[in-house]
N, CA, C and O atoms as CSV, one atom per row, in Angstrom:
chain,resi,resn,atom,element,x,y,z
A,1,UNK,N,N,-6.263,10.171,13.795
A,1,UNK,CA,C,-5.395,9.146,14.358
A,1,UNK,C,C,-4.021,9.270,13.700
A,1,UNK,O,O,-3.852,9.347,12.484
A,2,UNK,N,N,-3.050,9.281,14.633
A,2,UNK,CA,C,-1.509,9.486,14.047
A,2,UNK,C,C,-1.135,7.988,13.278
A,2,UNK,O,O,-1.213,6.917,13.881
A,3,UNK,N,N,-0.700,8.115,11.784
A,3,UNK,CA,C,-0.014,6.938,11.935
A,3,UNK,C,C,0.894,6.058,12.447
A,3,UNK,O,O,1.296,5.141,11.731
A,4,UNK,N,N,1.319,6.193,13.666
A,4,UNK,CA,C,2.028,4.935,14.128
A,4,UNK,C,C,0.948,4.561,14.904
A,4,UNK,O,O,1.006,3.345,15.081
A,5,UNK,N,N,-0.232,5.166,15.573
A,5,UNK,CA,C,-1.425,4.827,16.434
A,5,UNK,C,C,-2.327,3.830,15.151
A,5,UNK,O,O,-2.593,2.689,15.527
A,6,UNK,N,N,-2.649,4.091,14.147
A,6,UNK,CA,C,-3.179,3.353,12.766
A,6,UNK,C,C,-2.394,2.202,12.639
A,6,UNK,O,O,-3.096,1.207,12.825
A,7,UNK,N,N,-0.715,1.805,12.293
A,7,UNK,CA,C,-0.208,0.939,11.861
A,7,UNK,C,C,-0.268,-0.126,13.380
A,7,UNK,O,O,-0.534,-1.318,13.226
A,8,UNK,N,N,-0.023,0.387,14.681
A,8,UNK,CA,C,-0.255,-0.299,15.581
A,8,UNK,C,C,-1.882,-1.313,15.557
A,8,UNK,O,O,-1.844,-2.523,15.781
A,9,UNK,N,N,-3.214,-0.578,15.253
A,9,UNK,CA,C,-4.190,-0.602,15.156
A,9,UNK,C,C,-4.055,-1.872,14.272
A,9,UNK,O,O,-4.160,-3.066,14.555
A,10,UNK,N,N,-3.782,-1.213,13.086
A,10,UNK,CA,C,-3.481,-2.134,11.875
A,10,UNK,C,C,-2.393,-4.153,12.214
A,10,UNK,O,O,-2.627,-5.302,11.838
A,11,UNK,N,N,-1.406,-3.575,12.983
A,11,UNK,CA,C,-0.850,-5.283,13.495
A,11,UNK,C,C,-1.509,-5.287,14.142
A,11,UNK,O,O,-1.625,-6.513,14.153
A,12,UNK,N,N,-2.524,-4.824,15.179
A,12,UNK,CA,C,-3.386,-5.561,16.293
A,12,UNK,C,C,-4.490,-6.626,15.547
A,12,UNK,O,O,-4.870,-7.705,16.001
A,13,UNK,N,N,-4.916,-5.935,14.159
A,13,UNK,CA,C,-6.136,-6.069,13.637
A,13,UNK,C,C,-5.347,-7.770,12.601
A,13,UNK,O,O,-5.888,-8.821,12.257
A,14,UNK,N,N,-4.449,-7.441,12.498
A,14,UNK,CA,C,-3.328,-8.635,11.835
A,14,UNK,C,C,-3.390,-10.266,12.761
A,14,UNK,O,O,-3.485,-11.436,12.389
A,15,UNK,N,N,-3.311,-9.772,13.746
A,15,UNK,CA,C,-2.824,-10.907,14.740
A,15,UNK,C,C,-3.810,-11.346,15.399
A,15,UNK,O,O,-3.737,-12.320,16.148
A,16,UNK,N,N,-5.080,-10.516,15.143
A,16,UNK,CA,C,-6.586,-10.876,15.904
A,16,UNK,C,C,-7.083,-11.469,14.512
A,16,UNK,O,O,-8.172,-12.009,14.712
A,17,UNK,N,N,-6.844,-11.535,13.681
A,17,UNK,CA,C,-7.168,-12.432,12.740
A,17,UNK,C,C,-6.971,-14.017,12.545
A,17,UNK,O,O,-7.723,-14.954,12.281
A,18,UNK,N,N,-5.039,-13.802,12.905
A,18,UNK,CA,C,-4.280,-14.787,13.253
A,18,UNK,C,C,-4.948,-15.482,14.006
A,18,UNK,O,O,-5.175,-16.646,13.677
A,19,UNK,N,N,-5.386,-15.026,15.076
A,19,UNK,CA,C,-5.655,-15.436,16.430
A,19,UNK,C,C,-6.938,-16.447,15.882
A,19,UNK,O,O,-6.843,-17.671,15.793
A,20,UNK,N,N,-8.247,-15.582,15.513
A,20,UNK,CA,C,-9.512,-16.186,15.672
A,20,UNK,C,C,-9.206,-17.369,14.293
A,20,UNK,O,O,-10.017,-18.295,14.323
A,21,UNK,N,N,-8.415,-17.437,13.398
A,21,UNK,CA,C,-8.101,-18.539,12.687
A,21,UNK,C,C,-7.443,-19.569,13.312
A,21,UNK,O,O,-7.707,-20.753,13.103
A,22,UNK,N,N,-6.556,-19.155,14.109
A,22,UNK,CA,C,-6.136,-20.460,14.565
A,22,UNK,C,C,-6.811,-21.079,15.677
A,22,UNK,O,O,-6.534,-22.216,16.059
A,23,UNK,N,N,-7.986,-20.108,16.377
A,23,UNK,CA,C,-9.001,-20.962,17.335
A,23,UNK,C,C,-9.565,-21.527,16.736
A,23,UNK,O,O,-9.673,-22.710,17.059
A,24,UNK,N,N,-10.106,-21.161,15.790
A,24,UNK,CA,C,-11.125,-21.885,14.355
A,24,UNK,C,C,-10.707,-23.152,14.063
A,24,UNK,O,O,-11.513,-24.077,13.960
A,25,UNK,N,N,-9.473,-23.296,13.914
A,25,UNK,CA,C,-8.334,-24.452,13.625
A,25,UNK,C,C,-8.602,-25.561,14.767
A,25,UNK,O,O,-9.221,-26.615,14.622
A,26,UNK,N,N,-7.996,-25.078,15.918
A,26,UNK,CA,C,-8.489,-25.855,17.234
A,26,UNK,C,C,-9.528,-26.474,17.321
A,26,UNK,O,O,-9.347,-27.555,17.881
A,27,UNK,N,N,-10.736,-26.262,16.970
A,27,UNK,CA,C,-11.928,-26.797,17.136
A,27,UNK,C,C,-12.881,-27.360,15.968
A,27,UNK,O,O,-13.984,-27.853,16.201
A,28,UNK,N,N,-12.346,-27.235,14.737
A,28,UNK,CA,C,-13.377,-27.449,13.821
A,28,UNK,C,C,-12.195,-28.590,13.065
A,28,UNK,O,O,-10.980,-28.660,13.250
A,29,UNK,N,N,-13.115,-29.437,12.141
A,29,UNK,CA,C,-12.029,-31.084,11.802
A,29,UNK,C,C,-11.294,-31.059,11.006
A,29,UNK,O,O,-11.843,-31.045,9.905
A,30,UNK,N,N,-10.296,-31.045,10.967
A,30,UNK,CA,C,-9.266,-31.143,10.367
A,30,UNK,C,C,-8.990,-31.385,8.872
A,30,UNK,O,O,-8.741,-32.487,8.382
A,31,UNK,N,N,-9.073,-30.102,8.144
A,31,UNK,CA,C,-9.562,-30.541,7.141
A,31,UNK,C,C,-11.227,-30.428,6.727
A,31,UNK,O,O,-11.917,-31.049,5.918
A,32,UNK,N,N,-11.493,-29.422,7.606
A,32,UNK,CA,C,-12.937,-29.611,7.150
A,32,UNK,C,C,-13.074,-28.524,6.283
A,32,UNK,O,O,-12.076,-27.804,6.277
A,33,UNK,N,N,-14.314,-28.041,5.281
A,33,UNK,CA,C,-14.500,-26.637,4.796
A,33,UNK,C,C,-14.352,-25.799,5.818
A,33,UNK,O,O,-13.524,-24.915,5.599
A,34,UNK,N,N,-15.007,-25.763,7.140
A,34,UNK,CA,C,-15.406,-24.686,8.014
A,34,UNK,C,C,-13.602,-23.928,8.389
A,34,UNK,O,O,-13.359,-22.730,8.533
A,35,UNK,N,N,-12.584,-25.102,8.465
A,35,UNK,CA,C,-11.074,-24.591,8.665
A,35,UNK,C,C,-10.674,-23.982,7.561
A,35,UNK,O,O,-10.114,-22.888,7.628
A,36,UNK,N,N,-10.968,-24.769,6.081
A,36,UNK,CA,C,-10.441,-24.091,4.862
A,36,UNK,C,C,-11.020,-22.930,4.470
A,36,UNK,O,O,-10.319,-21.967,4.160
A,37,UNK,N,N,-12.472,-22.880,4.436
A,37,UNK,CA,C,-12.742,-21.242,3.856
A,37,UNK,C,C,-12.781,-20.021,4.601
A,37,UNK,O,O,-12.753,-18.869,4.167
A,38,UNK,N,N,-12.880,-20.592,6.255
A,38,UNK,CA,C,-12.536,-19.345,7.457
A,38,UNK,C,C,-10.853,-19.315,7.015
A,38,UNK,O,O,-10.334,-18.207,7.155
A,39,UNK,N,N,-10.290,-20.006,6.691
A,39,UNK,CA,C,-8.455,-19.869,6.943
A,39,UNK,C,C,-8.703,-19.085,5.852
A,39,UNK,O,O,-8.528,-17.935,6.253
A,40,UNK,N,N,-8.972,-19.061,4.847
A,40,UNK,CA,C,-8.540,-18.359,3.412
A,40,UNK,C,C,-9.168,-17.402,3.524
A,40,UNK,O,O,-8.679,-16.434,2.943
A,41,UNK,N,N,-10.533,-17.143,4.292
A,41,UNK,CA,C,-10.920,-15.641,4.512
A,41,UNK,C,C,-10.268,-14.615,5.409
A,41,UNK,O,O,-10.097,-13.401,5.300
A,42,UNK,N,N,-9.902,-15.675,6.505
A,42,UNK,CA,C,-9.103,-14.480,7.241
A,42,UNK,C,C,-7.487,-14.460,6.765
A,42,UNK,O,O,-6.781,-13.543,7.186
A,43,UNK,N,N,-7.150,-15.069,6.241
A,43,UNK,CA,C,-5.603,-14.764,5.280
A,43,UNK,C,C,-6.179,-13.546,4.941
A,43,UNK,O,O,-6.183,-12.554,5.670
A,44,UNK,N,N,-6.746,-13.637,3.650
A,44,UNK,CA,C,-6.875,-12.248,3.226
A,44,UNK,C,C,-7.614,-11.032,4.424
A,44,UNK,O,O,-8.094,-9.933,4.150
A,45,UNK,N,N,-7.542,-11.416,5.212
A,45,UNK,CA,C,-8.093,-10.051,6.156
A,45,UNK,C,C,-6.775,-9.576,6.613
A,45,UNK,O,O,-6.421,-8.399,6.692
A,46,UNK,N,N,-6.016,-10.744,6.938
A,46,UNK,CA,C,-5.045,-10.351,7.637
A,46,UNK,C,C,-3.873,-9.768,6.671
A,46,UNK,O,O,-2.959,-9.056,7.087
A,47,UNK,N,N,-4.035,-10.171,5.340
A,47,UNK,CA,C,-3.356,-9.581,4.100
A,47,UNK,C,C,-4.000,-8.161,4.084
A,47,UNK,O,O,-3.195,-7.637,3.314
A,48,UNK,N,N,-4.312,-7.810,4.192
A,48,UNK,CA,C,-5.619,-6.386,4.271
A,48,UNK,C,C,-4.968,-5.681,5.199
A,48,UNK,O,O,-4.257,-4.750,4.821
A,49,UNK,N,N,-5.073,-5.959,6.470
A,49,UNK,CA,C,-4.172,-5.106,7.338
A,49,UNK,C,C,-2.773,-4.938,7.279
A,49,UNK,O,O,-2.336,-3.986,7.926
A,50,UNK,N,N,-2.099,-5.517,6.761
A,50,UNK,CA,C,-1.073,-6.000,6.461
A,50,UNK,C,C,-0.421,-5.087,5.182
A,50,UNK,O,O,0.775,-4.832,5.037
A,51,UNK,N,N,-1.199,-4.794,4.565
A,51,UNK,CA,C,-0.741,-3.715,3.521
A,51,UNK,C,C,-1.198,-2.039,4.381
A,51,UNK,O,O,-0.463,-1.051,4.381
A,52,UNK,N,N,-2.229,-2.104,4.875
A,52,UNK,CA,C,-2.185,-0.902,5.583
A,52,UNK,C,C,-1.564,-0.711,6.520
A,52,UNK,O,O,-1.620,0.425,6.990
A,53,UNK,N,N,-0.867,-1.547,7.069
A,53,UNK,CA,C,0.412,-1.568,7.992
A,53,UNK,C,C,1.875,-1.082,7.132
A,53,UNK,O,O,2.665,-0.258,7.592
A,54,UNK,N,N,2.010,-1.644,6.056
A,54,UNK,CA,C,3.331,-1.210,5.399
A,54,UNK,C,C,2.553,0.277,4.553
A,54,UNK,O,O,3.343,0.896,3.840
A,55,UNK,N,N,1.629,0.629,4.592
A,55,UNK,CA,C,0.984,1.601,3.456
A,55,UNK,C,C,-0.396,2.152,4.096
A,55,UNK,O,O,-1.555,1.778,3.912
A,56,UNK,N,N,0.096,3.093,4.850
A,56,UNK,CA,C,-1.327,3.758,6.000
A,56,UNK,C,C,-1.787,4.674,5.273
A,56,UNK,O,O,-2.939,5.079,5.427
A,57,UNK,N,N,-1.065,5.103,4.462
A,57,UNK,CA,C,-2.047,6.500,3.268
A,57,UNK,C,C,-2.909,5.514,2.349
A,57,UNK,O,O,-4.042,5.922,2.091
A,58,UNK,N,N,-2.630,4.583,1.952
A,58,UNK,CA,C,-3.737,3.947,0.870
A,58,UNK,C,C,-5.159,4.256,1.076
A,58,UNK,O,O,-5.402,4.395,2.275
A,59,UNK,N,N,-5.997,4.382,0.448
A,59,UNK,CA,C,-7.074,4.365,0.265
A,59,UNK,C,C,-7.796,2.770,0.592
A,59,UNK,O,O,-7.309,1.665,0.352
A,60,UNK,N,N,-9.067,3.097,1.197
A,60,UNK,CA,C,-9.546,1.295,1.204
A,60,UNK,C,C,-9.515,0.867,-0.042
A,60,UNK,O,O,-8.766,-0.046,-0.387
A,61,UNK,N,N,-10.440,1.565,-0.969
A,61,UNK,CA,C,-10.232,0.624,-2.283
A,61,UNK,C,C,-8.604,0.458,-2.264
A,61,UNK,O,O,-8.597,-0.745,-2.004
A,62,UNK,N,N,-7.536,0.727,-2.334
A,62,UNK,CA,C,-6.476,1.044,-3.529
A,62,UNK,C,C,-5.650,-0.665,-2.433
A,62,UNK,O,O,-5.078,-1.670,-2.854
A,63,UNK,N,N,-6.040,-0.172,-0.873
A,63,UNK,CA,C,-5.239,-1.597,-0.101
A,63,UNK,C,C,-6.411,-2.642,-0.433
A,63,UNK,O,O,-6.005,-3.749,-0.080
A,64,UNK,N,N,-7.561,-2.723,-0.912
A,64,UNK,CA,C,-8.009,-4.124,-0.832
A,64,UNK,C,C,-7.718,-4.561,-2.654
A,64,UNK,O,O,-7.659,-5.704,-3.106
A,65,UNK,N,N,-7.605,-3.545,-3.258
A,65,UNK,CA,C,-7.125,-3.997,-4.555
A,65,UNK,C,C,-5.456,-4.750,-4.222
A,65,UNK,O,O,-5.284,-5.912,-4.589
A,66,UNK,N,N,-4.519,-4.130,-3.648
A,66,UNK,CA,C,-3.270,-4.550,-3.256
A,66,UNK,C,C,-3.795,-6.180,-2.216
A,66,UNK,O,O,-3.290,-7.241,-2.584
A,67,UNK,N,N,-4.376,-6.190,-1.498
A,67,UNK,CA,C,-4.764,-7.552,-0.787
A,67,UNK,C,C,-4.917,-8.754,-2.031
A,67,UNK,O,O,-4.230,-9.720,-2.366
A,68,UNK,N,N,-5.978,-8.248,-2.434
A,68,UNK,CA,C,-6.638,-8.771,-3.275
A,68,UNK,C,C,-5.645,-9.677,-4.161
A,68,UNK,O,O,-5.469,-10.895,-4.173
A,69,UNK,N,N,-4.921,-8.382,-5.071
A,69,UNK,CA,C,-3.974,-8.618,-5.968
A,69,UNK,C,C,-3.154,-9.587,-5.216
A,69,UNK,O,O,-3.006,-10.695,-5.731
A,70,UNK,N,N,-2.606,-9.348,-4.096
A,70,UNK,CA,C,-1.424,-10.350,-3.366
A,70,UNK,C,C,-2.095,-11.745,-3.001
A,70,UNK,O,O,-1.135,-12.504,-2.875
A,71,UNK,N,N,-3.399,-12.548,-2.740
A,71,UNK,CA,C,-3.891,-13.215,-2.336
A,71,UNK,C,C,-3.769,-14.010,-3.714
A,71,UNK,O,O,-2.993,-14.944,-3.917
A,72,UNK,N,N,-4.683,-13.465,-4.629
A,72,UNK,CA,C,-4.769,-14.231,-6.152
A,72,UNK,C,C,-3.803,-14.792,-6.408
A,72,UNK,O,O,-3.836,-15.994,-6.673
A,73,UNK,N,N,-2.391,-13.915,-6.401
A,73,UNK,CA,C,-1.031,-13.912,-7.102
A,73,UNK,C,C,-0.452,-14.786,-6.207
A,73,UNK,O,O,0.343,-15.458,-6.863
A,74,UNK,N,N,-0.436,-15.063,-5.275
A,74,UNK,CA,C,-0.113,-16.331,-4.444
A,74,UNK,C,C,-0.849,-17.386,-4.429
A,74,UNK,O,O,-0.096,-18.359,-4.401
A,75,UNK,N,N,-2.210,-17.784,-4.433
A,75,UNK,CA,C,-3.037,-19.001,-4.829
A,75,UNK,C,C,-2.043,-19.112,-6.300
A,75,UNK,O,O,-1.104,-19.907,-6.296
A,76,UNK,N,N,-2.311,-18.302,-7.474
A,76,UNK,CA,C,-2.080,-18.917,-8.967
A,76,UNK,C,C,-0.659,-19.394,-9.040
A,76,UNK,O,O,-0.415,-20.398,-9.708
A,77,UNK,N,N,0.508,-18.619,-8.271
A,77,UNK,CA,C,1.736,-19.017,-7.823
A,77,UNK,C,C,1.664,-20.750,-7.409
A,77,UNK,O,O,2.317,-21.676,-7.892
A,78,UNK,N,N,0.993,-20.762,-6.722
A,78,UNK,CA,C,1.003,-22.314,-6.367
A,78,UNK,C,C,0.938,-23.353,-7.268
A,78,UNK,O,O,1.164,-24.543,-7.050
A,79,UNK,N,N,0.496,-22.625,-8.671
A,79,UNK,CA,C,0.266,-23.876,-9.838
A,79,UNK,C,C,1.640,-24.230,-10.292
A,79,UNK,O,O,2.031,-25.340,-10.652
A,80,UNK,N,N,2.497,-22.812,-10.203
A,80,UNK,CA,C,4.117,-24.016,-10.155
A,80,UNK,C,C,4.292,-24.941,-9.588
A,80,UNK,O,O,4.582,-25.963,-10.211
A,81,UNK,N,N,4.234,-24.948,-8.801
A,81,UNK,CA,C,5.025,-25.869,-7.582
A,81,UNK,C,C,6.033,-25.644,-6.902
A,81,UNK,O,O,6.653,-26.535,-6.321
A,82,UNK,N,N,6.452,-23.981,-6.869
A,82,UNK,CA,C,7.745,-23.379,-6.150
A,82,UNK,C,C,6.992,-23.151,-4.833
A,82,UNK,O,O,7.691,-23.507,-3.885
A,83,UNK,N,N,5.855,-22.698,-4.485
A,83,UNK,CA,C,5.513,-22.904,-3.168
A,83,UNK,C,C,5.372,-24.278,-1.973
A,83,UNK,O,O,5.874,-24.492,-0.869
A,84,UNK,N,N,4.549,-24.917,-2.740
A,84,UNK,CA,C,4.560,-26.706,-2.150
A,84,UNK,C,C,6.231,-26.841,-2.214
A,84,UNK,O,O,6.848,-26.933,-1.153
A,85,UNK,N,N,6.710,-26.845,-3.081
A,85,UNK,CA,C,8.287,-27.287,-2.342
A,85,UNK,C,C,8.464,-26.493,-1.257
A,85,UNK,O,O,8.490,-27.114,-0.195
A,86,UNK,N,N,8.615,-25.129,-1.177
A,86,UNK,CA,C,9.287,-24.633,-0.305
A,86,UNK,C,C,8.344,-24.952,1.035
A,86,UNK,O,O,8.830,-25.359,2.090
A,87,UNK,N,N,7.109,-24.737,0.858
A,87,UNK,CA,C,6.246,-25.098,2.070
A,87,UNK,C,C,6.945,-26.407,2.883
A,87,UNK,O,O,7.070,-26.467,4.106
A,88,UNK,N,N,7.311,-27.295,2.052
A,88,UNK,CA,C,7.956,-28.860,2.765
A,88,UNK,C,C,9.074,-27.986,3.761
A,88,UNK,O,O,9.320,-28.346,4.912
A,89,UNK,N,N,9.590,-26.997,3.232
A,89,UNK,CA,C,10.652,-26.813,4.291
A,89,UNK,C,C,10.442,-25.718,5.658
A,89,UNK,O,O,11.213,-25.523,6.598
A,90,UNK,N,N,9.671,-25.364,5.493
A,90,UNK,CA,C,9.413,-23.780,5.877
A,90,UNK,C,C,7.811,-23.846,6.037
A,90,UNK,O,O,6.992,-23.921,5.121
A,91,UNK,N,N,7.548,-23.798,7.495
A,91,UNK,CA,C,6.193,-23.754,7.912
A,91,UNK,C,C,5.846,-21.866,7.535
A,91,UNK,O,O,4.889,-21.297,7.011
A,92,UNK,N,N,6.532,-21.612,7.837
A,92,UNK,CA,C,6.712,-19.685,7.013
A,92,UNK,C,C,6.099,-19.300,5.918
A,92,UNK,O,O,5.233,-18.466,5.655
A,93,UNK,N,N,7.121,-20.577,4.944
A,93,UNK,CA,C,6.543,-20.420,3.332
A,93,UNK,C,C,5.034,-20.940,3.078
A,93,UNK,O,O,4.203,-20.671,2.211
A,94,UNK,N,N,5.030,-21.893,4.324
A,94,UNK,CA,C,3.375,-22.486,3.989
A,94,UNK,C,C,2.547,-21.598,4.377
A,94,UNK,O,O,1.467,-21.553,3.788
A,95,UNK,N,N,2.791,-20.730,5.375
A,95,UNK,CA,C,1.630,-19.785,5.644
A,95,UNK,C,C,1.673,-18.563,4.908
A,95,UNK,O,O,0.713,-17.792,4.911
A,96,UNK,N,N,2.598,-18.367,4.353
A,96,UNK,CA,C,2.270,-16.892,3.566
A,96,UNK,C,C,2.044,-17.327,1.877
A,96,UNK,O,O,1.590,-16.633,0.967
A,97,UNK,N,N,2.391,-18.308,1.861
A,97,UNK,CA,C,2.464,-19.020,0.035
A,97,UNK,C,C,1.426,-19.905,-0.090
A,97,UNK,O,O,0.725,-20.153,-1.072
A,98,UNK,N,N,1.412,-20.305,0.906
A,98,UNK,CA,C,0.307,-21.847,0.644
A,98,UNK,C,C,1.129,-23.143,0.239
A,98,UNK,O,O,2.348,-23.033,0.099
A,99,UNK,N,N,0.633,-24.115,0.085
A,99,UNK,CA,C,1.309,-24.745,-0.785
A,99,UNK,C,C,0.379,-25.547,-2.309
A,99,UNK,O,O,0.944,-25.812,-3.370
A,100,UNK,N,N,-0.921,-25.766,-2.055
A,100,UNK,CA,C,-1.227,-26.243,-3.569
A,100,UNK,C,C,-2.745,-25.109,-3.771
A,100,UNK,O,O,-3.249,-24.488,-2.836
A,101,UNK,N,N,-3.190,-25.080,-5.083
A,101,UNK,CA,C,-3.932,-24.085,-5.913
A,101,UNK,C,C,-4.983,-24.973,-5.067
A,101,UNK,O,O,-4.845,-26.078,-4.542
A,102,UNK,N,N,-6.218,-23.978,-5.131
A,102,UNK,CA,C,-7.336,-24.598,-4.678
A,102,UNK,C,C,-8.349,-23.358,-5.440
A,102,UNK,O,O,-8.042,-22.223,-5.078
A,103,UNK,N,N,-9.458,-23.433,-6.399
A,103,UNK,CA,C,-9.944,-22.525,-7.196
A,103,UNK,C,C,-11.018,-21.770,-6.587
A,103,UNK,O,O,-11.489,-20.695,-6.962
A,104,UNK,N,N,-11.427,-22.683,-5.319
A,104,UNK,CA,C,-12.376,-22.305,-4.320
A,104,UNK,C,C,-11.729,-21.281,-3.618
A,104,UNK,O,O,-12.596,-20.755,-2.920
A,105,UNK,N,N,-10.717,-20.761,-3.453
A,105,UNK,CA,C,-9.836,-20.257,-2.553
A,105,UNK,C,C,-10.069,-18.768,-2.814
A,105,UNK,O,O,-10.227,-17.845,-2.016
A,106,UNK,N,N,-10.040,-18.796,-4.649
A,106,UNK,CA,C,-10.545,-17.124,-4.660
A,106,UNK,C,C,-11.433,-16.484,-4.766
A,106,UNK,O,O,-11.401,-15.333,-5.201
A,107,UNK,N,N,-12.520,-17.137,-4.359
A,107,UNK,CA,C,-13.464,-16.526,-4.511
A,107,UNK,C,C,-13.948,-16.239,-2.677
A,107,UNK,O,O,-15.072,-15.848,-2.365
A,108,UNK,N,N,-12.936,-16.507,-1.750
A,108,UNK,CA,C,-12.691,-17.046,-0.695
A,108,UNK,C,C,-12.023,-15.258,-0.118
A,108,UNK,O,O,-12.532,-14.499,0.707
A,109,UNK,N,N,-11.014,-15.115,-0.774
A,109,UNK,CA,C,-10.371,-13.800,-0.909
A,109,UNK,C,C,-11.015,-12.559,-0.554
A,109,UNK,O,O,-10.834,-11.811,0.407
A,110,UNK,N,N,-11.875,-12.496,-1.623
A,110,UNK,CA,C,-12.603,-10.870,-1.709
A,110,UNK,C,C,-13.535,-11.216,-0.281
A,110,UNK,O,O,-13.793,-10.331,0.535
A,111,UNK,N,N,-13.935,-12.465,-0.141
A,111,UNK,CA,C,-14.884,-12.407,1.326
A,111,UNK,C,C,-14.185,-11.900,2.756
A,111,UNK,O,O,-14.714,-11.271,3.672
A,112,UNK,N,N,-13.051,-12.303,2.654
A,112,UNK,CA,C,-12.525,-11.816,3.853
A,112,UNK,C,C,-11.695,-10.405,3.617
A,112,UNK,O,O,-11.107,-10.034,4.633
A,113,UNK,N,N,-11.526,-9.473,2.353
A,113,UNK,CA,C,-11.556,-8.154,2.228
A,113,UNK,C,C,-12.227,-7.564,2.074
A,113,UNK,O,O,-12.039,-6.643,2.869
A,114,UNK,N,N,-13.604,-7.247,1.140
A,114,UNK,CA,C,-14.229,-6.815,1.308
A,114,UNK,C,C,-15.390,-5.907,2.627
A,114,UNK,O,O,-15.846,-4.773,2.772
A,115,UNK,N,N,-15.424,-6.659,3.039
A,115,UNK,CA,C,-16.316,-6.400,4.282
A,115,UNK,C,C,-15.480,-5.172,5.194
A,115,UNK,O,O,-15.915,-4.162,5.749
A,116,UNK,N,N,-13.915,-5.805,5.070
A,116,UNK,CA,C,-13.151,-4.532,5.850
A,116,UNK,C,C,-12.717,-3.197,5.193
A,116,UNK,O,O,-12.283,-2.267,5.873
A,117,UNK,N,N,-12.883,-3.119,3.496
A,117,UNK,CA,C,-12.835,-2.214,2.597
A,117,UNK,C,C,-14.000,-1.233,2.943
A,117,UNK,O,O,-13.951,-0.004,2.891
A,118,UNK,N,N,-14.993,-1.967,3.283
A,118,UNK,CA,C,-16.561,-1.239,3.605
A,118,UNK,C,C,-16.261,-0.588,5.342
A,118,UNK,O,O,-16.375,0.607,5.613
A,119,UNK,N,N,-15.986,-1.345,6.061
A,119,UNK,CA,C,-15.456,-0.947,7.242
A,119,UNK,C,C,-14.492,0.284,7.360
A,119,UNK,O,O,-14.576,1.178,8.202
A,120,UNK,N,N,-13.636,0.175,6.443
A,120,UNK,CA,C,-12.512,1.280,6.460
A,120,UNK,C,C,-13.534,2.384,5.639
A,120,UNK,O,O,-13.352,3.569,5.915
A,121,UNK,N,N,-14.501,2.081,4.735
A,121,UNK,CA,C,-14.805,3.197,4.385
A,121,UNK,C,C,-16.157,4.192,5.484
A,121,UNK,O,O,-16.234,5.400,5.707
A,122,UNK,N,N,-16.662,3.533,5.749
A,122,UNK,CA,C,-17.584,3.995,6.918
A,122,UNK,C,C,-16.505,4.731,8.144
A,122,UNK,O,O,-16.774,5.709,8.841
A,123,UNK,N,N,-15.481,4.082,8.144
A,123,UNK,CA,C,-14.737,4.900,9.488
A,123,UNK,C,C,-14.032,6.325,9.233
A,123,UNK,O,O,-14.093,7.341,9.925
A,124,UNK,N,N,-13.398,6.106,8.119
A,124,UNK,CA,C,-13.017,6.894,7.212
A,124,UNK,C,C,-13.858,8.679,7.037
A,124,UNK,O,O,-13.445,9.830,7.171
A,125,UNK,N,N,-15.095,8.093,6.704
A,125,UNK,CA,C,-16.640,8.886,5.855
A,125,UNK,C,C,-16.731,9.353,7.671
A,125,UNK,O,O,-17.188,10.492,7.773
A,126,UNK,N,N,-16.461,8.836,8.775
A,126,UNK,CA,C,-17.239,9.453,10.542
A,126,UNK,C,C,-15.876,10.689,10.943
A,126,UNK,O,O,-15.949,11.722,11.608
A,127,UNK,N,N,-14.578,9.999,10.160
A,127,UNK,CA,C,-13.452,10.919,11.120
A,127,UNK,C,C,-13.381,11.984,10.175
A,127,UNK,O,O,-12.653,12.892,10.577
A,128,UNK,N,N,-14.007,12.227,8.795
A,128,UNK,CA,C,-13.566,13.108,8.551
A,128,UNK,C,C,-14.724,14.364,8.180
A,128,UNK,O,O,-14.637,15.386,7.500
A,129,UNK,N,N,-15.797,13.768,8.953
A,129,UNK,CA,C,-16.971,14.994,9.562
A,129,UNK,C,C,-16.275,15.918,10.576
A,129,UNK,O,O,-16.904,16.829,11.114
């Protein structure tokens, strides 16, 4: 697969994340676990593609370590309080920053990378028979 056919692949796989989170959103209560730990799993999925979109040579391990790393480092970011402010202004900053720490959140992370680290490696291990 050529990479611009991969990075395309890769925002499709971004925005179908987007997507099934914010149906998730639509229908489940507001505020319930079922919105918070599907939202924080598919963040990081969509953080996942999202580095293999800017970085199509990575290795699965090396982009879900980079996910990973970026997911954590934005939950622990939140214990300032430079995100929650900016979130008040910027529906932007709230979705890529968050706005308050939640400890449940990372262990929330590796669930929604993992599974596609294993995915990329099985696809990976077929194209290059």
């Amino acid at each position: 697969m050529s990479i611009t056919r991969f990075r395309l692949a890769m925002l499709g796989a971004a925005l179908g994340f987007l997507g099934v989170a914010l149906a998730i959103r639509a229908v489940a209560p507001l505020g319930g676990w079922v919105e918070q730990s599907s939202g924080t799993a598919l963040y990081a999925s969509m953080t996942y593609a999202g580095v293999l979109f800017l970085a199509p040579r990575l290795s699965p391990f090396a982009a879900g370590a980079s996910a990973l790393g970026w997911c954590w480092g934005a939950e622990i970011f939140q214990l300032t309080g430079v995100p929650a402010a900016l979130s008040e202004e910027s529906l932007l900053a709230r979705l890529v920053l968050g706005a308050a720490f939640d400890p449940i959140d990372l262990a929330w992370y590796p669930i929604g990378i993992v599974p596609l680290v294993a995915l990329h490696l099985m696809i990976r291990k077929r194209t290059m028979k």
